[in-house]
C-alpha positions as a printed Julia matrix, in Angstrom:
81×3 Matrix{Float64}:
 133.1   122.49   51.42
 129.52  122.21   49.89
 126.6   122.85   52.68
 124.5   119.64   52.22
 121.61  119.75   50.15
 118.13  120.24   52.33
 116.01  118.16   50.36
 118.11  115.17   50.13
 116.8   111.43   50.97
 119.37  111.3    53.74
 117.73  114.49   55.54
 114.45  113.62   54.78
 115.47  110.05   56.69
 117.3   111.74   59.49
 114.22  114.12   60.11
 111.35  111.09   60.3
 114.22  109.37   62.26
 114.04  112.28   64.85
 110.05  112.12   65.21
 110.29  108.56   65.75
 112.53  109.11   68.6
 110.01  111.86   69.96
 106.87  109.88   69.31
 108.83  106.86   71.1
 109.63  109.02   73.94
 106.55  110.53   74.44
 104.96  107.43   74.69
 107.26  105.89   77.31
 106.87  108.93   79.26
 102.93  108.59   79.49
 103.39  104.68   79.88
 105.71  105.8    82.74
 103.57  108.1    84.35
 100.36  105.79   84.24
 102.7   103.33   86.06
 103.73  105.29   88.54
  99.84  106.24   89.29
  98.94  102.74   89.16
 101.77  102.41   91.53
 100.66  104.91   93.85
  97.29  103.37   93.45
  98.11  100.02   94.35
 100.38  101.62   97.31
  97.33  103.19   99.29
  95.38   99.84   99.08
  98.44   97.76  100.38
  98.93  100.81  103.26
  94.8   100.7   103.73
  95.5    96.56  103.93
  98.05   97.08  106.38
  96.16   99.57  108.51
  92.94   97.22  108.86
  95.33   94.4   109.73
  96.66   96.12  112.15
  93.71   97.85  114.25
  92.24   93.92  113.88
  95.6    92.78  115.33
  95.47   95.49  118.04
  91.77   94.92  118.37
  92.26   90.93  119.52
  95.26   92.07  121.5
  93.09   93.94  123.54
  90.51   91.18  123.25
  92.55   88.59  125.13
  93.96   91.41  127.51
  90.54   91.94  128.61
  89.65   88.83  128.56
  92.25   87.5   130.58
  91.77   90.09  133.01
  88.08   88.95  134.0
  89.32   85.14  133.96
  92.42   86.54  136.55
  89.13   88.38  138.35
  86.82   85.24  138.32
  89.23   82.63  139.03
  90.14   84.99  142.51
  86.47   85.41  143.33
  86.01   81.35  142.94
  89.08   80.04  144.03
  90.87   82.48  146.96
  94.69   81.68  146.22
């Protein structure tokens, strides 16, 4: 059995073949990681969105609570039920 040659084409192909696949891989594992930050990113302004939305939503809540309470208050003082 003869120990293939080292400086054959076939090696030299099979070697550039495994950079490629390294290059490729490192580059979809930086592409990868800026998407997850972008992610992440775009995750804290939908939860910051969702917070503001909510303290507004709890804000007019409280709004017509109040509200409602001094219409109950004046309507009593105006009209005695």
């Amino acid at each position: 059995m003869l120990l293939p040659n080292p400086f054959s084409p076939f090696t030299a192909a099979k070697i550039v073949a495994l950079q490629a696949v390294v290059v490729l891989l490192l580059t979809l594992l930086i592409k990868a990681k800026i998407q997850i930050k972008t992610a992440s990113a775009i995750g804290w302004a939908l939860l910051a969105l969702q917070t503001l939305v909510f303290v507004a939503a709890a804000g007019a809540l409280g709004a017509a609570v109040l509200g409602g309470g001094a219409f109950a208050l004046y309507r009593q003082q105006v009209e005695p039920i």
